[in-house]
C-alpha positions in Angstrom: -25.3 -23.0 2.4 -25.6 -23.3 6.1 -26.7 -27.0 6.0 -23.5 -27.8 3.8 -20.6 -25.7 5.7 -21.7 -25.1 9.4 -22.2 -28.9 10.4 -19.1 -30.5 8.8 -16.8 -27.7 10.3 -18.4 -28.2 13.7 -17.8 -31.9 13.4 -14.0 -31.3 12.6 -14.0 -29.5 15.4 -15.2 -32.0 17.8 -13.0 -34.5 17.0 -9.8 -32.3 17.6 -7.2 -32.5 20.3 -7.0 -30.8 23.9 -6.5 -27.1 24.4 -2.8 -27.1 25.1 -2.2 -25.5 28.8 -1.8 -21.6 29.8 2.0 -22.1 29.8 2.1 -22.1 25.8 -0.2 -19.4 25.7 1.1 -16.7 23.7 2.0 -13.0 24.0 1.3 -10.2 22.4 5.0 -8.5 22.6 5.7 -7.1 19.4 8.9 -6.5 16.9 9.5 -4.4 13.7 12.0 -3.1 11.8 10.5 -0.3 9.6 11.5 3.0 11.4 14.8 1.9 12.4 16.3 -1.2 10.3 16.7 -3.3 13.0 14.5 -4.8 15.3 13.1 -3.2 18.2 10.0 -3.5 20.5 7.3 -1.6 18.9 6.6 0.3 22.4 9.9 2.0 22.9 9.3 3.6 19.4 7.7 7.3 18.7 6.4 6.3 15.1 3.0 5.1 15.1 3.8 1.7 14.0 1.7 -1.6 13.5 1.7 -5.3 12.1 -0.2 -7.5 10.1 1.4 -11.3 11.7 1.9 -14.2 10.4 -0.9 -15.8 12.2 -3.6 -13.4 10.4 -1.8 -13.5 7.3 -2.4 -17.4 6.6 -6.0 -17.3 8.5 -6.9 -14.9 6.0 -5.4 -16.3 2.7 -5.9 -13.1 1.1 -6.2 -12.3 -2.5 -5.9 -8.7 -2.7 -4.0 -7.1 0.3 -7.2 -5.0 1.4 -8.3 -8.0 2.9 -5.9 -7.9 5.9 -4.5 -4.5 5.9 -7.8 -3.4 6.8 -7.0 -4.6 10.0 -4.6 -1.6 10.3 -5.9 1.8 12.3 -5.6 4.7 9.9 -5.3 2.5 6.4 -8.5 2.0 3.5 -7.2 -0.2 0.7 -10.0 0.2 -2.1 -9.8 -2.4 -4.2 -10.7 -1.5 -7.9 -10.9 -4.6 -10.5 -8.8 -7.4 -10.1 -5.0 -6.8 -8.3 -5.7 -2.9 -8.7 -6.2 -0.9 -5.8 -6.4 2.9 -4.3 -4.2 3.6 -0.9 -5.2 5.3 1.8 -2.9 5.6 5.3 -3.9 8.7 7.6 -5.7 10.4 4.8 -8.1 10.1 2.2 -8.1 7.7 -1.1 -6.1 9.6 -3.2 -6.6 9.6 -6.7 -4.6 11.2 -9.7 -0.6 10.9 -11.6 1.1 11.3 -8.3 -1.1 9.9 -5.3 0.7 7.2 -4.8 3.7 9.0 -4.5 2.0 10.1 -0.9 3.1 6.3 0.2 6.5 4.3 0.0 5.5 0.6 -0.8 8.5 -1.5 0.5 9.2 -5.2 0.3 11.8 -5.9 3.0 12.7 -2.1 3.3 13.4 -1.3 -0.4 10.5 0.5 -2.1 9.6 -1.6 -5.4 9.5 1.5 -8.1 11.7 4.5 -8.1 11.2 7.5 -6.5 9.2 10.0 -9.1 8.1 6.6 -10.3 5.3 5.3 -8.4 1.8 3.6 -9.7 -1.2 3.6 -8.0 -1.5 -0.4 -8.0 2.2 -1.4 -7.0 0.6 -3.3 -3.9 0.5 -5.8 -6.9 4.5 -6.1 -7.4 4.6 -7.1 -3.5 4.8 -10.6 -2.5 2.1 -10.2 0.2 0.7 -13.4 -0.2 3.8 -15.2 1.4 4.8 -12.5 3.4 6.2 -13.0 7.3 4.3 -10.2 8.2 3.5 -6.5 7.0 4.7 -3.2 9.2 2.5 -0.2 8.1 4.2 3.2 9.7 1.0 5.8 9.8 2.4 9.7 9.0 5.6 10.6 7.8 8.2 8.3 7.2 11.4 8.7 9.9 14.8 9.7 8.5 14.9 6.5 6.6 12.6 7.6 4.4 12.4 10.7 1.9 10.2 11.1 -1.0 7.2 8.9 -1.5 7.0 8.7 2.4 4.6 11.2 2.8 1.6 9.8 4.8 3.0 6.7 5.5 5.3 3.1 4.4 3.9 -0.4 3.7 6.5 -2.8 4.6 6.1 -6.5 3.4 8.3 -8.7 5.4 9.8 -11.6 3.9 9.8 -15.0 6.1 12.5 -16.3 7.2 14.1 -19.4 6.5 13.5 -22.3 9.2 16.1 -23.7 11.2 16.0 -27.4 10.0 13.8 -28.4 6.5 10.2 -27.9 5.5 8.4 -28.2 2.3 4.2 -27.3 1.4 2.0 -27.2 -0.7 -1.5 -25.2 -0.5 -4.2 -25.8 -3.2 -7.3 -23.4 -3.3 -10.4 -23.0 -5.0 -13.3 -20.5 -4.6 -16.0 -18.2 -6.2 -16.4 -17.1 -9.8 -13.7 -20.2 -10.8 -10.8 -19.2 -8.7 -8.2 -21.0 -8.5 -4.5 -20.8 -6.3 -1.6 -23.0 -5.6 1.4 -22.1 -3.3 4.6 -23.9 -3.6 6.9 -23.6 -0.9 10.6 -25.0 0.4 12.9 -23.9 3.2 15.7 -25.1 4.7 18.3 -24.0 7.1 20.7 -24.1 10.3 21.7 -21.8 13.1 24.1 -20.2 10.5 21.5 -19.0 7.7 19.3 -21.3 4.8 17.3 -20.9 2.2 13.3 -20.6 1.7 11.7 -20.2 -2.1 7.9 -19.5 -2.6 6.1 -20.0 -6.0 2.2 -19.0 -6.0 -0.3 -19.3 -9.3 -3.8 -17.5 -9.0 -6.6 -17.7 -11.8 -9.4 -15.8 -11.3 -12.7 -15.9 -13.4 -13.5 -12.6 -12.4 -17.2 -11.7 -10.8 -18.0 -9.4 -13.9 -18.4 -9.9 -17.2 -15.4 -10.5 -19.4 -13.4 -10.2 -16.2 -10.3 -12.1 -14.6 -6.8 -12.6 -13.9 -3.4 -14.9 -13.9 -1.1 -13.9 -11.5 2.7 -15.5 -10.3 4.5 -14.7 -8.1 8.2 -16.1 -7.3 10.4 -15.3 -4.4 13.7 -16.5 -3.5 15.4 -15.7 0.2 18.8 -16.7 1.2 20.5 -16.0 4.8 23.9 -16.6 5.6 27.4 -15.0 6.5 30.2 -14.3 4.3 33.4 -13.2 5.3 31.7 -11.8 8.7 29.5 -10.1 7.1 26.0 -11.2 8.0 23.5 -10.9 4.5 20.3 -11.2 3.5 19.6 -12.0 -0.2 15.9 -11.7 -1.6 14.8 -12.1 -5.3 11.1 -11.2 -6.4 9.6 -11.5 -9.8 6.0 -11.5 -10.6 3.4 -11.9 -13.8 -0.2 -10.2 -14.0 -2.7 -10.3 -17.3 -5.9 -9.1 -16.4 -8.9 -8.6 -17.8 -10.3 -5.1 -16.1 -14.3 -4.6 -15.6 -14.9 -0.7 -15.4 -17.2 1.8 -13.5 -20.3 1.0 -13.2 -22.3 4.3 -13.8 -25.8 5.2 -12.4 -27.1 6.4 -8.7 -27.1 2.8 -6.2 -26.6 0.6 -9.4 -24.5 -1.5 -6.9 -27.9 -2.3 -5.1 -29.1 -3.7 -8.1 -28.8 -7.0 -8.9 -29.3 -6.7 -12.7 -26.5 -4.6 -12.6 -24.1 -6.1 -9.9 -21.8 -8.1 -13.2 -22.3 -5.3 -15.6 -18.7 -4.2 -17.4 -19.2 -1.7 -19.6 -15.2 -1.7 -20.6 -14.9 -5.7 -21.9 -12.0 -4.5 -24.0 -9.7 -3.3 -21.1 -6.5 -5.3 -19.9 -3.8 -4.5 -18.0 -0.7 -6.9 -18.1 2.7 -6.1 -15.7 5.5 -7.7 -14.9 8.4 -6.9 -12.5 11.6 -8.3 -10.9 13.8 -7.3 -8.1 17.2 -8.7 -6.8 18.7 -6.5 -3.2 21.1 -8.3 -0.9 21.1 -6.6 2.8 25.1 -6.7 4.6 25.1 -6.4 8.5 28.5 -6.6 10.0 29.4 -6.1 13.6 32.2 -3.2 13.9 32.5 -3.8 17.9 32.1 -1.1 20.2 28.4 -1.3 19.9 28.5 0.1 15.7 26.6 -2.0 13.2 27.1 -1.2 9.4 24.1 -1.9 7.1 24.5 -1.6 3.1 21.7 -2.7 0.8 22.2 -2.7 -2.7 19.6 -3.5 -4.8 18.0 -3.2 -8.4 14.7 -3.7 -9.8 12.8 -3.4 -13.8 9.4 -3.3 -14.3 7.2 -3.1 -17.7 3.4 -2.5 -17.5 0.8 -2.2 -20.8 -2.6 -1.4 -19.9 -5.6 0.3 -21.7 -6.7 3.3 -20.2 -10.4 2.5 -20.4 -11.6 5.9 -18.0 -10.4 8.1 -21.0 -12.2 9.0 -24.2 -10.8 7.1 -27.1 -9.6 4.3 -24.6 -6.1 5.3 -25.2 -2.8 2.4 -24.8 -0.4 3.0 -22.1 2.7 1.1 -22.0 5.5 1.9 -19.2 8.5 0.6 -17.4 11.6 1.4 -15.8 15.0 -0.2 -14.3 16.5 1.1 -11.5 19.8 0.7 -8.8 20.0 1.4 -5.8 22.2 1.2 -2.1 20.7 2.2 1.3 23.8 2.2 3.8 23.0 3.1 7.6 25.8 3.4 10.4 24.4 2.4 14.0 26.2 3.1 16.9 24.6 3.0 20.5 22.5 0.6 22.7 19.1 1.2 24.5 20.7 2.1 27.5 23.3 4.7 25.9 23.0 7.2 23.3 22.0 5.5 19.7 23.0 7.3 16.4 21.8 6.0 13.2 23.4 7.6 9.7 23.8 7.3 6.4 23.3 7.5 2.8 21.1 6.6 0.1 21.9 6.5 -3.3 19.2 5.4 -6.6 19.2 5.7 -10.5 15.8 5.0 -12.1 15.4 4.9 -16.2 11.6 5.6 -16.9 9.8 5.8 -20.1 5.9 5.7 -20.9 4.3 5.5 -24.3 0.7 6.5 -25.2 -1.4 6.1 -28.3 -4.6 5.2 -29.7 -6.4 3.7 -33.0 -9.4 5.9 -33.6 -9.1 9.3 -33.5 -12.1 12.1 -33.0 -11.9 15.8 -32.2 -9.3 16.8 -29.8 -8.4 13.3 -29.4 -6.1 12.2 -32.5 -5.3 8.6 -33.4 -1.4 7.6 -32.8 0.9 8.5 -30.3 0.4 11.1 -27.6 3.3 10.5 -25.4 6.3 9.3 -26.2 9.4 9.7 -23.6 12.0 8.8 -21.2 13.0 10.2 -17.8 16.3 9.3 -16.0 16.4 10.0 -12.0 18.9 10.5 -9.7 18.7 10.7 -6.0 21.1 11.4 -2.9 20.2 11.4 0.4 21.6 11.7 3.9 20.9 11.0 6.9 21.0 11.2 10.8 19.2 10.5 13.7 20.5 11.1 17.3 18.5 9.3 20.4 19.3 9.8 23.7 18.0 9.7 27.7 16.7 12.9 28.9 16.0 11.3 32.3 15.7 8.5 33.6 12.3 7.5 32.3 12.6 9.5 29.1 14.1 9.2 25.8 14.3 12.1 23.5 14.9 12.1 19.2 15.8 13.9 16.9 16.5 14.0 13.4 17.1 15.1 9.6 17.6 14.4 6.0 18.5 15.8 3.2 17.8 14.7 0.2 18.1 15.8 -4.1 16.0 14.7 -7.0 16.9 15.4 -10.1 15.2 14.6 -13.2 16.5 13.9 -16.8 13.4 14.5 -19.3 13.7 13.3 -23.2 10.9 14.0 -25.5 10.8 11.6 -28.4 8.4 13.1 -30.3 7.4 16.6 -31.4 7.3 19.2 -28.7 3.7 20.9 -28.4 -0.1 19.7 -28.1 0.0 18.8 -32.2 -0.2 15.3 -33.6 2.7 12.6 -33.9 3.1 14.4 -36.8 2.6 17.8 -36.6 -1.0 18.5 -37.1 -3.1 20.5 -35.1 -6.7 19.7 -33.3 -9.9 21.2 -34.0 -11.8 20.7 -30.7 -15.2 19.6 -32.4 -17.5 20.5 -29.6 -15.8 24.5 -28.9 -13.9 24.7 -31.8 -10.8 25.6 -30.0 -7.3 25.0 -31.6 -4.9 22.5 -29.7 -4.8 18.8 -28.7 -5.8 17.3 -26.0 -2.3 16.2 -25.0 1.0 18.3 -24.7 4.5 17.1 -24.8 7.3 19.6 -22.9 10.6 20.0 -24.9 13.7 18.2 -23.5 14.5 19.6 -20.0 15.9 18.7 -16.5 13.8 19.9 -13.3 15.4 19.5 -9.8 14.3 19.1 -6.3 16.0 19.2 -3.0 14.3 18.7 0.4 15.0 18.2 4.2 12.4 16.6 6.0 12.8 16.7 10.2 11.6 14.6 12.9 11.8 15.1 16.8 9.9 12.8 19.3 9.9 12.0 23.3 9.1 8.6 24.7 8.0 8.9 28.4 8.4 5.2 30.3 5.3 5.2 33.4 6.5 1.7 33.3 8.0 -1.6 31.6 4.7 -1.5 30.1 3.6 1.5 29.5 4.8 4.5 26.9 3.6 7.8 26.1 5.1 9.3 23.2 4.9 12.9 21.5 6.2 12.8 17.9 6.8 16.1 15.3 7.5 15.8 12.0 7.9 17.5 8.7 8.2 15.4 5.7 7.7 16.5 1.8 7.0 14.9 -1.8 8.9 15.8 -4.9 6.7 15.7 -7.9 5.9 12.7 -10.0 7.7 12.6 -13.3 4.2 12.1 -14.5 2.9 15.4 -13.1 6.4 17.3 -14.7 5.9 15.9 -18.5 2.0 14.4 -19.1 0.4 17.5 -19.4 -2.5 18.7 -21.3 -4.1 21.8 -22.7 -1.5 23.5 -24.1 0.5 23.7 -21.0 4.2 23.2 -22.1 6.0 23.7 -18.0 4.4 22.2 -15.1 6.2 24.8 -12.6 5.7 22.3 -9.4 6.8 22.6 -6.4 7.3 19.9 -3.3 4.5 19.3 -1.2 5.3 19.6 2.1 3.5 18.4 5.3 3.9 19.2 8.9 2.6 16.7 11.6 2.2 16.5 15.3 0.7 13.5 16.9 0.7 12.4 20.5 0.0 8.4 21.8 -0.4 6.1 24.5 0.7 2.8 24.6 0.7 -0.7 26.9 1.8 -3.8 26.3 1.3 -7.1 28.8 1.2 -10.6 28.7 -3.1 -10.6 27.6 -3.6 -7.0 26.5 -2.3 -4.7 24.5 -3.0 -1.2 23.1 -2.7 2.2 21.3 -4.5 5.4 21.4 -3.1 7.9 18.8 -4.2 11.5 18.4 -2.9 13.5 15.1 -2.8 16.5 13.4 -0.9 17.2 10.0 -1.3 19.9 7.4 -0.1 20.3 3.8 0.9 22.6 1.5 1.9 23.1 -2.0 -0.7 20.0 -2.9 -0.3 19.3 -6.8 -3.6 19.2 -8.3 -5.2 19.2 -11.9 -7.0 22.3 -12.7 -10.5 22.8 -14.5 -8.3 23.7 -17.1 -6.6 20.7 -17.0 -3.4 22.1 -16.2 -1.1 20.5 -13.3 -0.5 23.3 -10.4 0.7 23.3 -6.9 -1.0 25.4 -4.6 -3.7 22.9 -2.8 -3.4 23.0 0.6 -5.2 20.8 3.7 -5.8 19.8 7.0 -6.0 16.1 8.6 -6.7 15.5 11.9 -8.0 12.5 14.2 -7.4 9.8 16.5 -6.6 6.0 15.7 -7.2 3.4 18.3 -6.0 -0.3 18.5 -6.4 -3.3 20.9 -5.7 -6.8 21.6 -7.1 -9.2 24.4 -6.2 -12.3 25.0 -9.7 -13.2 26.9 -8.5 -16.8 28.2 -6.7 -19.5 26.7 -8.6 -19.7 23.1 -10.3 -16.8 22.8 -8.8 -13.3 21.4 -10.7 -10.2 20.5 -8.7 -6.8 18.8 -10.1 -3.9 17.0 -8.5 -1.2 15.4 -10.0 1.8 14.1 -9.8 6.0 13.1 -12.4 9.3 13.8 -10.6 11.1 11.1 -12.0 14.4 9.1 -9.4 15.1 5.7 -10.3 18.9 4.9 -9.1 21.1 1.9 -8.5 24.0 3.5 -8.0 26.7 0.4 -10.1 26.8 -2.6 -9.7 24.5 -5.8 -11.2 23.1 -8.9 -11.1 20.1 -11.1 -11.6 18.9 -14.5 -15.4 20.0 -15.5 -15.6 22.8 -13.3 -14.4 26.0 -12.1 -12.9 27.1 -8.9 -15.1 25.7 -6.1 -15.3 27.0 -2.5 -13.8 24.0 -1.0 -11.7 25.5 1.8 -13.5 23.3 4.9 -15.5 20.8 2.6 -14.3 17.2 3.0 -11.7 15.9 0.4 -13.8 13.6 -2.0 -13.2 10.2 -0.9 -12.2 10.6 3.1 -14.5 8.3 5.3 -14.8 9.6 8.8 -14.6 6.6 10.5 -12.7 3.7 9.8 -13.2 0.3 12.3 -12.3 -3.3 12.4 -13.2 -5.5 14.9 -11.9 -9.4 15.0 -12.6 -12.1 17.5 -10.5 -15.3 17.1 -11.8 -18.3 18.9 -9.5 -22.1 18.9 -11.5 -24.3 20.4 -8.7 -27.2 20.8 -4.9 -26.9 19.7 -5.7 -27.8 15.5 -8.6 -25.5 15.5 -9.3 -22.0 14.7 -12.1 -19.8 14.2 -12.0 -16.0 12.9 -14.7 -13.2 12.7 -13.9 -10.0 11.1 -16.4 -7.5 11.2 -15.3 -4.4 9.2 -16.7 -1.0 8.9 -16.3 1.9 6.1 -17.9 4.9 7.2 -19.9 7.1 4.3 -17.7 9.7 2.5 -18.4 12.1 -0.1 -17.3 11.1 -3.6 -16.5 14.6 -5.1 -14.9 18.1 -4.1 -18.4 20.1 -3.7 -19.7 17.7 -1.3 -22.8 17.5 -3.5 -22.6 13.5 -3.6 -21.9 11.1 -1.3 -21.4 7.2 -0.4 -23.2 5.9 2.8 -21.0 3.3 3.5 -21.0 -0.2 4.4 -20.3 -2.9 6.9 -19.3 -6.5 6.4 -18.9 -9.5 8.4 -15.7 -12.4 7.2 -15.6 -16.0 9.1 -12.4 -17.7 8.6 -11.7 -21.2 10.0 -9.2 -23.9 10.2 -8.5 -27.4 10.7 -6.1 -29.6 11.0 -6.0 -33.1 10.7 -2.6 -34.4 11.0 1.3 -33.2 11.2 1.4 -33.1 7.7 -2.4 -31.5 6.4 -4.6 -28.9 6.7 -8.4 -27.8 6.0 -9.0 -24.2 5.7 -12.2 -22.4 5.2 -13.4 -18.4 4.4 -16.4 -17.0 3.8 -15.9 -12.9 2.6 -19.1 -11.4 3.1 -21.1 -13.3 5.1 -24.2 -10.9 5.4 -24.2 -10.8 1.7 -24.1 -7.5 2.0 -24.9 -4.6 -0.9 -22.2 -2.6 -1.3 -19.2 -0.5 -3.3 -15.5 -1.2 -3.1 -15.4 2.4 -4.0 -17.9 5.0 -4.9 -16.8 7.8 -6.7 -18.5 10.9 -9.1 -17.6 12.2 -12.8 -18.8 15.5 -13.3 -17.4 14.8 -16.9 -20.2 12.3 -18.1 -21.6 9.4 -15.7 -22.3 10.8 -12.3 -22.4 8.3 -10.2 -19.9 5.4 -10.5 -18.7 2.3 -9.0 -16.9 -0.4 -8.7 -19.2 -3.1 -7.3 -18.3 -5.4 -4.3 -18.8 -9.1 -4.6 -21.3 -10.6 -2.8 -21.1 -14.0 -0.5 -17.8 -15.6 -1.5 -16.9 -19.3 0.0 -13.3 -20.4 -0.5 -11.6 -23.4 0.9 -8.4 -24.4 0.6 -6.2 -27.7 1.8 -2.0 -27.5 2.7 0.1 -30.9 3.3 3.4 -29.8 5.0 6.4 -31.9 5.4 
């Protein structure tokens, strides 16, 4: 492999133009929008804030967006089969119905599912792949954010249009037969324009009866209309996959026999979403700015739910509208409000059944319902100088959830029609699934935020940051239950953070040192009974790091990184066991220690050369810390070249070492033990894009 790749790319190399001079160097200033709505310097902000660019974007041509947001301090994307994915962002992996409630997964500001709505894999309804850039906000959201803010936002940035025409085209191929091509047209003036992205992926999948086809389509329009300044951006995508399951058995991702093994051929998942939201800025003088986004958004998902007995079919969706409106009045040198309100409707439903029936596990529907939710929020946000060096913050909102819950089918843990189960292993009486009457549960919140920004210099910030944030309970956590439970009496979980940083920004080097401390309370979990209960409380603590240098003309090195511990710190249990003396064990799933390190090198102005080395420290995979994950490094070279104005070479190699290892570990006390899903091995992609 060496003798065919290394040579050729050093030869393209060679032959490329001059360095341009230290006067086009760039900087590392940075920009984002995510904790305000408008763009400020990343610096002058409390929120512990960073950025996936453009730059690293393209270089890494990612196919699953864990490949460059683990370049973010504080954030472990495992990557399950396919487009599916667990989240992590200053916490642990979490697992379970309403996990991913613990994030809010924005595209351009506006989270793509409802709130009480959320799915565990809804990175895959972003349009990452031609993204501008991504803003991650580590902790709780600021006032802009409510519900499903919890530890922290993904924010995938559109890109602009260009100011005058462009058109490309990007074809890719790769391991196990995949297959990518990226369409893309802008065009535009000082007054707006338009830019529309098309990409098609096939992938053969690594394991056995594996795979996906995935489109993505997005539409951006700028422009002014009747002094109003908008924004308009359309996003629908397409997935059918093929999913390869767990892979049971202690190491079996060390063993090569084993390393394409799918024990779950039959599983799918196919999704499709759309989302249309139009942002209007208009200038009231006086220093006031009026923002109003409205937006709405369907998706449909069908999947079989392969990790439960009987391999059960899921089929959900919901449409939703929406309008974020935000009032800003103030400059940096003044006193800056922001208000406003928030206003969504969300339609739900979710469908389960099955074919074959056995024991407490009958054939034909088990769910069958609809959920309508409404939310209002409000909110404000007062910033203003304390001295002359020193800004101080604070803030609230308010917000209501209310819920809507129709069961269409019979109320109780029966059959579809009426039966009961005869659990054949303990006889008991009772199905496995139980389906609440009709009701309506509500849920109203204020979350609070308060923060000083200290200025030693133009370059240098310290900031102290306290917040309190909370998430309402899924609707899947209110009305899936099991076991006979008929009320899941849930309340909010609330958490309560204090974190203090350091930051310095110049022309070659840049960085931020973050300490944190958060706790939570009222943590929904699923009993050993099976039933769904707050009560859960823990304790997350740690310090995230990140740096760039500039090292001379073509050279750049960064790292980013977390010492983190994620503790339960009260006494729990799960399905398959009783209650466990947890309270100071590890939550299952929490590395310690999180790093990325990446050295860029461009050895003439149409050359460029990228090595990631990434680092996942060893966790343990269940709540007894009785099992456990060692961990892994791997090592990614990325390189370019190009050979004209108009084309493009582009080369990656994901997992150089070849390294043994496990996307994600985890441990069934159920049946299985051991399980994983197993990372690929050596992976060479290459890829070519004519512009014009």
């Amino acid at each position: 492999m060496s003798a065919l790749i290394i040579p050729p790319t050093l030869f393209a190399l060679l032959l490329a133009p001059p360095v341009p001079p230290a006067g086009e160097r760039q900087t590392l200033e940075q920009v984002v929008v995510t904790a305000s709505r408008t763009e400020r310097p990343i610096d002058s902000q409390a929120e512990s804030l960073s950025t996936v660019s453009l730059d690293t974007l393209e270089s890494a041509s990612a196919i699953h967006p864990s490949q460059v947001l683990s370049t973010i301090p504080g954030v472990a994307i495992h990557r399950g089969n396919g487009q599916e994915s667990l989240i992590a962002v200053r916490s642990p992996v979490l697992t379970g119905a309403g996990s991913c409630g613990a994030f809010a997964i924005t595209q351009d500001g506006v989270p793509v599912r409802g709130t009480g709505f959320c799915n565990v894999n809804q990175l895959f309804d972003t349009n990452f792949e031609q993204a501008g850039r991504i803003e991650v906000l580590r902790g709780p959201g600021s006032v802009l954010y409510g519900s499903d803010a919890q530890h922290g936002v993904i924010n995938v940035l559109s890109a602009a249009p260009v100011n005058g025409s462009e058109s490309s085209i990007s074809v890719e191929g790769g391991a196990n037969s995949y297959r990518r091509i990226a369409l893309n047209h802008s065009s535009g003036n000082d007054e707006g324009g338009l830019r529309i992205g098309f990409s098609g992926a096939r992938d053969g999948g690594y394991k056995d009866d594996s795979g996906f086809d995935q489109q993505k389509l997005q539409l951006r329009s700028d422009g002014n209309w009747q002094g109003w300044d908008y924004q308009t951006l359309i996003n629908a995508s397409n997935l059918n996959q093929e999913t390869a399951g767990y892979v049971s058995g202690k190491d079996a991702y060390k063993d090569p026999d084993r390393k394409r093994e799918n024990p779950n051929p039959e599983a799918f998942r196919d999704s499709q979403s759309a989302r249309a939201q139009v942002r209007l800025e208009k200038n009231l003088g006086n220093g006031k700015l009026l923002q109003i986004t409205p937006y709405a958004r369907h998706t449909d998902m069908r999947f079989l739910m392969h990790f439960l007995p009987g391999t059960p079919l899921e089929e959900n969706g919901q449409s939703g509208v929406g309008v974020q409106t935000a009032l800003h009045h103030g400059d940096s040198e003044s006193v800056r409000w922001i208000s406003g309100i928030d206003l969504e409707y969300t339609d739900g439903w979710l469908q389960q059944s099955q074919e074959q029936g056995f024991s407490s596990f009958p054939a034909g529907k088990h769910y069958d319902y609809s959920v309508s939710a409404l939310v209002v929020a409000a909110f404000s946000q007062v910033e203003r100088p304390l001295g002359e060096s020193l800004r101080g913050t604070l803030g609230a909102r308010g917000e209501h959830l209310r819920y809507d819950y129709d069961n269409r089918m019979i109320g109780g843990d029966t059959t579809d029609s009426g039966e009961l189960c005869i659990n054949g292993f303990t006889g008991a009486i009772g199905c496995r699934y139980s389906r609440p009457d009709d009701r309506q549960d509500s849920f109203s919140n204020l979350s609070l935020n308060a923060s000083l920004v200290q200025s030693f210099s133009d370059r240098t910030t310290a900031t102290l940051r306290l917040a309190h944030g909370f998430r309402a309970p899924q609707a899947t956590e209110l009305y899936r239950l099991q076991n006979g439970q008929l009320v899941a009496d849930l309340d909010s979980e609330a958490i309560d953070s204090l974190e203090i940083s350091l930051k310095h920004s110049s022309d070659d080097f840049r960085y931020s040192l973050t300490g944190f401390y958060m706790a939570k309370s009222d943590v929904v979990f699923q009993s050993s009974d099976r039933l769904n209960l707050s009560g859960g409380e823990s304790r997350h603590f740690g310090v995230e790091y990140e740096w760039q240098w500039l090292l001379a003309d073509n050279w750049q090195l960064g790292a980013a990184g977390t010492l983190a511990r994620h503790q339960y710190t009260n006494d729990v249990s799960e399905p398959g066991s009783g209650v466990i003396e947890t309270d100071g064990n590890d939550i299952d799933t929490a590395p310690r220690a999180l790093h990325s390190v990446n050295l860029s090198w461009q050895p003439a102005q149409s050359a460029q050369v990228g090595l990631q080395w990434q680092y996942t420290g060893g966790y343990y995979t269940d709540i007894e810390n009785a099992h456990r994950y060692d961990g892994h490094s791997l090592v990614h070279l990325r390189a370019r070249q190009t050979l004209s104005a108009y084309a493009s070479i582009g080369l990656r190699i994901e997992n150089l070492m070849n390294v043994d290892y496990a996307e994600r570990a985890d441990y069934s006390s159920l049946g299985g033990g051991d399980r994983y899903f197993i990372g690929e091995p050596r992976s060479v992609y290459a890829d070519l894009q004519l512009r014009f």
